[in-house]
N, C-alpha and C positions, 0 to 999 in steps of 0.2 A: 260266568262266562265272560260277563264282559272287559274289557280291556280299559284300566281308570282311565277316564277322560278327563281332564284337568279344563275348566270352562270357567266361562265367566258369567255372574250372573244379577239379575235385576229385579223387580218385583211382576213385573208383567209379559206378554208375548210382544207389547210394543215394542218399537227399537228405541232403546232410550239413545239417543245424543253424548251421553256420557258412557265410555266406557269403566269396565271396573279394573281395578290394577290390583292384582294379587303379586305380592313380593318374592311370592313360596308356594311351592306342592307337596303335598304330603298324600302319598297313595299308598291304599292296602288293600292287597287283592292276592291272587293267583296267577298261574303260567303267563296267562293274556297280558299283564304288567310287570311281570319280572323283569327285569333287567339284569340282573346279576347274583341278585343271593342265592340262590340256589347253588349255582354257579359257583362262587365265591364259596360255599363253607363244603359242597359236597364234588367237588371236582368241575374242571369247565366244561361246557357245554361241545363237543364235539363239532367237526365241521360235516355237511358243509353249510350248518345254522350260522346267520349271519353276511353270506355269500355277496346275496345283493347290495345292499348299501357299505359293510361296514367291510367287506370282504375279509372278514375272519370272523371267527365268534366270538359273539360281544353279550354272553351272558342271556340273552333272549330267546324263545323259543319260536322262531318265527325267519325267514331266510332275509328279512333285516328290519327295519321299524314295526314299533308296535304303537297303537292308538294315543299312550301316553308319550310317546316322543314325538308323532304331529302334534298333538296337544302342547305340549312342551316350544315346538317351533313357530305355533300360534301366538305363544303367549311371550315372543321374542326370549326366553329363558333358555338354560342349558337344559340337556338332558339330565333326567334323575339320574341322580346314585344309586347303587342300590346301598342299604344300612351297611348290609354285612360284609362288602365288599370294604376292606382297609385300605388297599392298595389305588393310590390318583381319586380318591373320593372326594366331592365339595359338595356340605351341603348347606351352602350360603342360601341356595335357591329351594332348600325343601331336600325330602330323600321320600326312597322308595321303600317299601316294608314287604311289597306281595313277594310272595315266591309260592315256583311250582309246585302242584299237587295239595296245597294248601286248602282249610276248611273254614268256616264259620265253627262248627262244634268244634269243643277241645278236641287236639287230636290223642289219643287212650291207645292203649297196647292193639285193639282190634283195628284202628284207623289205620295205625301204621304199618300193621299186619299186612291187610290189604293194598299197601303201595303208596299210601298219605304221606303229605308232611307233616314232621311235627313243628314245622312252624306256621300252628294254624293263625286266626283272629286278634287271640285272647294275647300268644305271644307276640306278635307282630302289635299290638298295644302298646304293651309290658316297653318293647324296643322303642318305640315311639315315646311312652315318659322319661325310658334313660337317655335318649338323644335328648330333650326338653331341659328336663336334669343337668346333666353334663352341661348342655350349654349353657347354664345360668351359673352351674359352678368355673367354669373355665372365664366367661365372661368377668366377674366378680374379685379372680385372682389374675386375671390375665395383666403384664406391662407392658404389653407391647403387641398390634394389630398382626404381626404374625402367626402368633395363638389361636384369632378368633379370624381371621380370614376366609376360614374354609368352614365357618359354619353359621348358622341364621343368625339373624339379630334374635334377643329376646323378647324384643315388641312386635315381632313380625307372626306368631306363631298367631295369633288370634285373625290377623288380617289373613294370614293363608288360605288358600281352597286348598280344601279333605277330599281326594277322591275312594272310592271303596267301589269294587270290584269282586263279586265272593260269592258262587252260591254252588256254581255248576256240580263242585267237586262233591259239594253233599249229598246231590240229588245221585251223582253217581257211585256213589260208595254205597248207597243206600241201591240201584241196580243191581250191583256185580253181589251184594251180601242178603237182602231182603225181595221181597215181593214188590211189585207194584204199589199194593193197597198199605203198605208195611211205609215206603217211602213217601207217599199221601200224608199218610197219619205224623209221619215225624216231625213236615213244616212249620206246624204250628209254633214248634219248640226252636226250631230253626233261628224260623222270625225273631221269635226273643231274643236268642245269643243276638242276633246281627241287631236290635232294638238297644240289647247294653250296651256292644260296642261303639256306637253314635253315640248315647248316652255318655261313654263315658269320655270321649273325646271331646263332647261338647266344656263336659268339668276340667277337662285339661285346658280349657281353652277358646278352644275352635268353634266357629262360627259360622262357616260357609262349608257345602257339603254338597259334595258330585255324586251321586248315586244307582248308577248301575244294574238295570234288573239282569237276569238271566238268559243265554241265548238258547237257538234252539237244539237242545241235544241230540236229540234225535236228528237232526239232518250231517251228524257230524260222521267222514267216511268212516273211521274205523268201527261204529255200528253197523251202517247201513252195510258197507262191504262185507265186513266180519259175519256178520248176524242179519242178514237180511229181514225183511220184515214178512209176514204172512200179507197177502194182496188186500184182506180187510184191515192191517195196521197200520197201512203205508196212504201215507196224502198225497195229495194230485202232484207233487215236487218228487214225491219218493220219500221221503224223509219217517222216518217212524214216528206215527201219529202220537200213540200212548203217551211216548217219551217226550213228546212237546209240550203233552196235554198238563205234566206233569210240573216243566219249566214254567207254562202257559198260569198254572197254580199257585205256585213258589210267587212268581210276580206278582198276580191280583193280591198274594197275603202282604207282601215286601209294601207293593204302592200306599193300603190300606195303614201300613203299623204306620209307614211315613208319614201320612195324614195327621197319622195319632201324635206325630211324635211335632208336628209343626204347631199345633198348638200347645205340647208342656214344656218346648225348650223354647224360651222365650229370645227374641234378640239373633236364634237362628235361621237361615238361610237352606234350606233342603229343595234338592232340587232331582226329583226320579227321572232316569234315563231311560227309553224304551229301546233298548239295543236290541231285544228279543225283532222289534217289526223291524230295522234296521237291516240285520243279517237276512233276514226268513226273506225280506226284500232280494237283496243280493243272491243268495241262492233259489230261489225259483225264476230268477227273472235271469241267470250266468248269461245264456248265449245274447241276450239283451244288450247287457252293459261290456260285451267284449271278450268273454273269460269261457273257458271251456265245461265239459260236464262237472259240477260242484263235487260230485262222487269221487271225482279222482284227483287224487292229491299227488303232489308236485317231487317231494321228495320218499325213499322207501319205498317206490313206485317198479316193477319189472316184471311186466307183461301183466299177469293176472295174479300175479304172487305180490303180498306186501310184507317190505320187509325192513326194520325199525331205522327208520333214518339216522344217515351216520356211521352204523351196525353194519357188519356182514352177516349172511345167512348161505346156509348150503341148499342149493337149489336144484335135482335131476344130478347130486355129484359134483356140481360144481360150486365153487362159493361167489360169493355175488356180493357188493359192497352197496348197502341204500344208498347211491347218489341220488342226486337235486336231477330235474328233467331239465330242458334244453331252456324253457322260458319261464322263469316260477311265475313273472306278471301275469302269464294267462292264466294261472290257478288259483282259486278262491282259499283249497286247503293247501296247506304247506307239505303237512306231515300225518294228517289223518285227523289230528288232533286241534292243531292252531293256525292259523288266517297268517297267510303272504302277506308281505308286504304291502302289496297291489292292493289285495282289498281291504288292509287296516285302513289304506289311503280313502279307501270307496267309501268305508263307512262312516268316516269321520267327513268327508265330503258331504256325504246324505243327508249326516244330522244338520250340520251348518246350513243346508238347502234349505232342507224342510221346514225350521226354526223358524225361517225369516216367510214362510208361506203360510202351513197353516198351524206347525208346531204340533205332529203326532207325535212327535218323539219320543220330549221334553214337557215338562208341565213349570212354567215362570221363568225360562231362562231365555239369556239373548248371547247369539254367541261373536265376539269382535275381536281382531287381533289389538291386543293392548302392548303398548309400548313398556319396555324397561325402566323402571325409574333412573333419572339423569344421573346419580349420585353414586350409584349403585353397576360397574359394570360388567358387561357379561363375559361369563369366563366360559371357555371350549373345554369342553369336556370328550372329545372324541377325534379320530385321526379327519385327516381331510377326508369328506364327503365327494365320491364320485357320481355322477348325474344319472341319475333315472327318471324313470317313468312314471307318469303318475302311479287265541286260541281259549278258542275255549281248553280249558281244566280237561283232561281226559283222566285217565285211572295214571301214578305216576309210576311207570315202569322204571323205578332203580330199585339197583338190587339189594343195598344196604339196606331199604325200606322195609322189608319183609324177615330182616332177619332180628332188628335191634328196635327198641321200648328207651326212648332218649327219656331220663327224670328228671324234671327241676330238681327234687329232694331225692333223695337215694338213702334209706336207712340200712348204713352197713354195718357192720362188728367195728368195734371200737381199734381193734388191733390192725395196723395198714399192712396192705399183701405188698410193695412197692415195686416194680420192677424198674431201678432207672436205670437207663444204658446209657453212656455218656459217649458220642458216635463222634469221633473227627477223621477227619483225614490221614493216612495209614502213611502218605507218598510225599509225608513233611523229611527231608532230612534228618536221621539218626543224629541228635547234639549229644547222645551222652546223659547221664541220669543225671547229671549236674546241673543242667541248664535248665529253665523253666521255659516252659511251653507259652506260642501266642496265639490265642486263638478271638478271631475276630469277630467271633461272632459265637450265639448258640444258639438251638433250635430245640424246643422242648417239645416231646409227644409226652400225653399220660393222662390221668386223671386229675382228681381237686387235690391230688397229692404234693403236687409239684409244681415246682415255679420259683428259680431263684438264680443269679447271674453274678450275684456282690461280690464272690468268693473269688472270682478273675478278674473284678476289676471293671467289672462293665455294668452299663446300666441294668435296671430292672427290665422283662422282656415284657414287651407291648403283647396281650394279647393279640392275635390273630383276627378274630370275630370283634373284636372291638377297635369301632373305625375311627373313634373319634380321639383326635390329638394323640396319636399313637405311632412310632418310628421303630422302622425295621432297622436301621443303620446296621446293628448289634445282633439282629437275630428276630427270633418273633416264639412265641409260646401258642401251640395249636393245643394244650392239653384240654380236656374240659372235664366238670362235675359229671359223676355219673357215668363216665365214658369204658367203656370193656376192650379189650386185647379183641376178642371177636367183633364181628371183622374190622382189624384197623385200618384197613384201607382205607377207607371212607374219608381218611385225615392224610392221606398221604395227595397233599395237594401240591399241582405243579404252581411254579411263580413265575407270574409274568414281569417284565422288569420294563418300565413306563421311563418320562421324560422330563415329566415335568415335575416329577419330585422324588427325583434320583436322589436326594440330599436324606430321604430317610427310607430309604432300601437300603438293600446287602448289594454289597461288589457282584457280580456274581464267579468273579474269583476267589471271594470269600467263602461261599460254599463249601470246596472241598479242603478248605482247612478251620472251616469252624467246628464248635464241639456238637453232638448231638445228644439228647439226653432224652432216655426215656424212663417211667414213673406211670405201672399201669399193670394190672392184676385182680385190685382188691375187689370190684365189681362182678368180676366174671365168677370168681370165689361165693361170691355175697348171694348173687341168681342161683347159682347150684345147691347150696347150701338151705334156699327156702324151697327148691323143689325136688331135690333128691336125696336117696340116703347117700351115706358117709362112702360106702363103696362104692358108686354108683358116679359121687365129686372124683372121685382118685383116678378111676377108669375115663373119667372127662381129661383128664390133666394134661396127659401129653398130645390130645388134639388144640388144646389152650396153649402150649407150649410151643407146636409146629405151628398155629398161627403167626406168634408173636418173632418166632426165627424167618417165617416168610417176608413179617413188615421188614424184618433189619435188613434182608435181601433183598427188599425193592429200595430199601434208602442207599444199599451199595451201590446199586444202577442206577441211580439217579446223581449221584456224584461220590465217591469214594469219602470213605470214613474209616475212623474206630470207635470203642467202644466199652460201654460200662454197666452194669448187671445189679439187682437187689432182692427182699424176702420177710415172712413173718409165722409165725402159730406155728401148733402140733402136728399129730399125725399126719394130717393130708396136707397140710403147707411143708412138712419137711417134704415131703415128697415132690410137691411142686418145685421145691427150693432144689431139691436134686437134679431134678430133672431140669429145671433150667440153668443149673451151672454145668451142665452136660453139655446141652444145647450151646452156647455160647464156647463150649470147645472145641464144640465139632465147627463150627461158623469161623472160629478162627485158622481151621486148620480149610475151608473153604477158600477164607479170603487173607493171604496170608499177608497180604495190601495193607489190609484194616490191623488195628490197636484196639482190642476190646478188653474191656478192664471191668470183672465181676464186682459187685460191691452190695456187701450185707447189712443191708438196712434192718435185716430183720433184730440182726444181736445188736444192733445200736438203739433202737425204739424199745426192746423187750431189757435192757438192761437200764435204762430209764423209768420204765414203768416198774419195773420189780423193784428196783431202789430208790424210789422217788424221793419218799421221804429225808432218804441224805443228800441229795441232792438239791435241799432247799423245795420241793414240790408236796400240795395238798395229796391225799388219795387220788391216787392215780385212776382210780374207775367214779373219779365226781368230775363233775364237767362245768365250765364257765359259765356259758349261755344257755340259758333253757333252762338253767336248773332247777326255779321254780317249779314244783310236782311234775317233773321230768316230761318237761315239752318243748315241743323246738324250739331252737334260738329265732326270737324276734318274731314269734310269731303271736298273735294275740287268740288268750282261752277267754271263756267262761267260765267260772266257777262257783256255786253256789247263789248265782245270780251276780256276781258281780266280776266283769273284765278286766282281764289281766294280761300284763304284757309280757311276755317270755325275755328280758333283759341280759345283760352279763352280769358279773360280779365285779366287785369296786375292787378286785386286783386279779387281772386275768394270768400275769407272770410268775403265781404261785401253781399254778392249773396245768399240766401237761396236753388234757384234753381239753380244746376251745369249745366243743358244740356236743359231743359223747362220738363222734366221728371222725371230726378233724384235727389236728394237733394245734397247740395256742403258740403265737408267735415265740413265744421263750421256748418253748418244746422243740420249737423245729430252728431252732436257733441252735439249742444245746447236740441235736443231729446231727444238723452241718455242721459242724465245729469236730465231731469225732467222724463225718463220713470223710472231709476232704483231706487231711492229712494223710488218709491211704491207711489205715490202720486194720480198717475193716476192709481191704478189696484182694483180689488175687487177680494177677501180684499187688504185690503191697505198692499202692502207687499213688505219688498224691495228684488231685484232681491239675495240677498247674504245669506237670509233669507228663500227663499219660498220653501223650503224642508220640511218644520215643520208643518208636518197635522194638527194641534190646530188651527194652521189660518187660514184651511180651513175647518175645524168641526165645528167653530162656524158662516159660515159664512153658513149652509146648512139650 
């Protein structure tokens, strides 16, 4: 539940004299600290989240600061970044890792099932070494303080405070799917995960630790309103008993492993936060300290009906839009789920009170606002601030959550389904098949299939999700490992276009004349094929196929383009193959605007594999990496008692397959080389060319 607090801290309840200077924050947690990831990889946060401070939404779930941004203003620092967020991100002063609906447990097919992220703990790690990473490599090759400007020093990462934030969402996954006594019994196992994860940050490093116990669930409205309590469950506040008793549980084990863990990590600093009395404070006592009944939340609020803030709802016939209420400062909840502004302000007030009194809070910390180091100055990270006044984790209602199983690994058929469409602007001037096209840009959707810009001229595309040292000038690459046609929305992100580093954005009249390119199928192939028969994939196909004609339809409304098409395998892939060069005719005869250009990847890949051998290539079904007794690449076995590492081979450019999945750079070298001269597309059109409506007017 709790919201990372970024603090400072000492060995005692004294006030020590010296305050502590932390250079950096480094926070992993859930909604209550989000600032933007979510946000940033899954669409933004709707209004009117955001309202009060930032007057638009700024990625938070909350109608505008959350505990880590006073914390942040304490500590005279910027606001965190979030990781995921590419777009004006610095993280000279630390970044942010929580995102909403996130867990301590890995999140697994049933987490996400139910509504989870899958970017639980474990990932939010993972993110945190490759920020560590990268920055020691960028530092290393860097010439010039440009480069590394906008991210930590590599001697800072140890002196930084670690805050963590994490617990709520397991208790309640374990609600909505198990029994009571079923989510009792899981904490134990709980503790552990969040026991490695200290653990292992400490190995990365880190040395100072903000720690966070769990607030109180059950006082959160969308229980209490939703699901009232029977009169024996409910505590003198209202709040459903069971349910705290359970939060009340989770912390005694948390505080306990903490204990354990301060004497075997030697040299660290842990510091348990009791935000559980903190809140429970604040809600029994609302009409106390100012604030209205704690039950009723501020946004998604209309009359006696709640209804999902930001959302519309049809209500008696009518529809009804969840706006924000007249004052959020007087509501403790926001949205049923997470804490206003007002009282993130309240409770980070409380603890700095009571700290310096008798310290229920907190166990060895002293909290002080610390000054910036001199050397070091502070950079804005947000629009001007307008004057005011002085969430827990709930279940996370998106809808992509419940449909899609995100994989690090993804074991597919060797053979790629590719769907690339290569999407530009339809409303460039007819030059004549002569002329060569310019396109300023391109924007890749798809899977691990795809990713390459060299053939126009332009740079490599900066991932998307990858924030660090990464320039959209050119375009940006949203594809990812793993990723299926169903539902692609989920990637069709809007762009916000910032100020301060317009120098690596897209124009945004670049937009409707760059290319777009899409590389995406073989996944959705891959799920059907482990769970249904062969007639059963066929009869899926043309709902896979009207998905994939809807994404090209919401990229036409979002700015006008054209386009380009691909394919792979037998029976059921000709058929896919049919049916989406159907599809892309009918789309053209929709949008007569757009240049859509099919392109057969399948006879370009399958006539490389079948002729490998003259083509200079080993067997085409042996693979680079992993080949060791056919186990993934880079990953470490065991064998006969002794460990072994899944390596490549000492010439990867004889190998058409790099991993038994993905193609090896010569493979996909030898591809492009025969897709973009237009050999394989209809019309025959080459990639530098396919802006010029006349090649696709005469092909209708």
């Amino acid at each position: 539940m709790a919201v990372a607090i970024s603090i400072l801290l000492v060995a005692s309840l004294l006030v020590s004299s010296r305050a502590c200077h932390f250079p950096a924050i480094y926070n992993l947690g859930d909604s209550n600290a989000d600032t933007g990831s979510v946000s940033a990889t899954f669409g933004r946060v709707r209004p009117p989240y955001g309202e009060t401070f930032f007057c638009k939404p700024a990625g938070r779930y909350s109608d505008g600061r959350l505990i880590i941004d006073f914390i942040a203003d304490e500590l005279k620092l910027p606001f965190l970044s979030a990781y995921l967020d590419a777009t004006e991100s610095n993280f000279s002063h630390g970044a942010n890792f929580a995102a909403s609906g996130s867990t301590i447990q890995p999140a697994n097919g049933e987490l996400i099932g139910a509504g989870f992220n899958p970017l639980s703990l474990d990932i939010q790690l993972l993110q945190f070494q490759q920020l560590k990473d990268r920055t020691n490599e960028l530092y290393n090759q860097a010439k010039n303080l440009d480069v590394t400007d906008r991210l930590p020093r590599p001697n800072e990462f140890s002196k930084a405070l670690y805050t963590l934030d994490c617990g709520q969402n397991d208790l309640n996954y374990g609600l909505i799917t198990t029994t009571e006594e079923q989510v009792k019994a899981s904490i134990p196992n709980i503790i552990i995960q969040f026991a490695t994860a200290i653990e292992k940050l400490y190995q990365q490093g880190a040395r100072m630790f903000w720690i966070h116990n769990t607030g109180p669930i059950g006082c959160l409205p969308v229980f209490v309103i939703n699901s009232p309590p029977k009169p024996e469950n409910a505590d003198q506040t209202g709040c459903i008993k069971s349910y705290n008793e359970l939060a009340q549980e989770f912390n005694k084990q948390l505080k306990d492993m903490i204990s354990r863990l301060r004497t075997k990590l030697h040299g660290a600093r842990l510091t348990y936060v009791d935000i559980y009395s903190a809140k429970y404070s604040l809600i029994s006592e609302a009409h106390k300290y100012g604030f209205v009944d704690p039950f009723i939340n501020c946004c998604g609020r209309f009359g006696d009906y709640h209804i999902e803030c930001g959302k519309s709802a049809v209500v008696n016939g009518t529809e009804i839009f969840g706006a924000s209420c007249s004052d959020p400062s007087k509501h403790i909840s926001w949205d049923g789920i997470h804490y206003t502004e007002a009282a993130n302000h309240w409770i980070l007030s409380s603890i700095k009170l009571m700290v310096f009194k008798t310290g229920p809070f907190s166990e060895s910390v002293v909290l002080l606002v610390q000054s910036v180091e001199p050397s070091r100055k502070r950079i804005s990270m947000e629009v001007t601030r307008p004057n005011v006044g002085t969430g827990i984790s709930g279940r996370w209602n998106t809808a992509w959550a419940s449909k899609n199983s995100i994989k690090t690994f993804t074991i597919a058929a060797f053979f790629a389904v590719a769907f690339s469409l290569f999407l530009l602007s339809g409303r460039q001037r007819d030059l004549g098949q002569a002329g060569s096209c310019y396109f300023p840009a391109v924007f890749n959707f798809g899977d691990s299939n795809s990713d390459t810009a060299e053939n126009l001229g332009l740079p490599y595309l900066s991932a998307y999700l990858d924030s660090i040292s990464t320039n959209f000038r050119h375009g940006a690459n949203f594809a990812t490992g793993g990723s299926t046609i169903q539902p692609l929305d989920a990637r069709m992100l809007r762009w916000g276009v910032g100020s301060n580093i317009k120098s690596t954005l897209p124009r945004p009249e670049d937009f409707s004349q760059a290319l777009y390119t899409f590389d995406i199928g073989q996944i959705d192939l891959d799920c059907a094929f482990k769970s249904m028969a062969e007639k059963q994939v066929i009869e899926s196909i043309p709902e896979v196929i009207n998905e994939f004609a809807q994404a090209v339809k919401v990229n036409f409304h979002l700015f006008p383009f054209s386009a380009t098409t691909s394919k792979r395998s037998k029976d059921i892939l000709d058929t896919q193959h049919r049916q989406l060069k159907e599809s892309v005719i009918q789309l053209r005869m929709q949008f007569p605007d757009a240049a859509l250009t099919y392109v057969d990847i399948y006879s370009a890949k399958y006539s490389l594999i079948s002729d490998g051998k003259h083509h200079g290539y080993a067997n085409p079904l042996e693979y680079c990496c992993g080949h060791y007794r056919d186990k993934m690449c880079w990953r470490k076995n065991t064998e006969n008692g002794t460990a072994t590492l899944s390596t490549s081979c000492s010439n990867p450019s004889a190998y058409i397959s790099w991993d038994g999945i993905h193609y090896s750079h010569a493979a996909n070298l030898w591809i492009a080389n025969k897709v973009v001269v237009g050999w394989l597309s209809d019309p025959p059109t080459p990639i530098t060319k396919a802006c010029h409506m006349s090649l696709h007017s005469k092909r209708q």
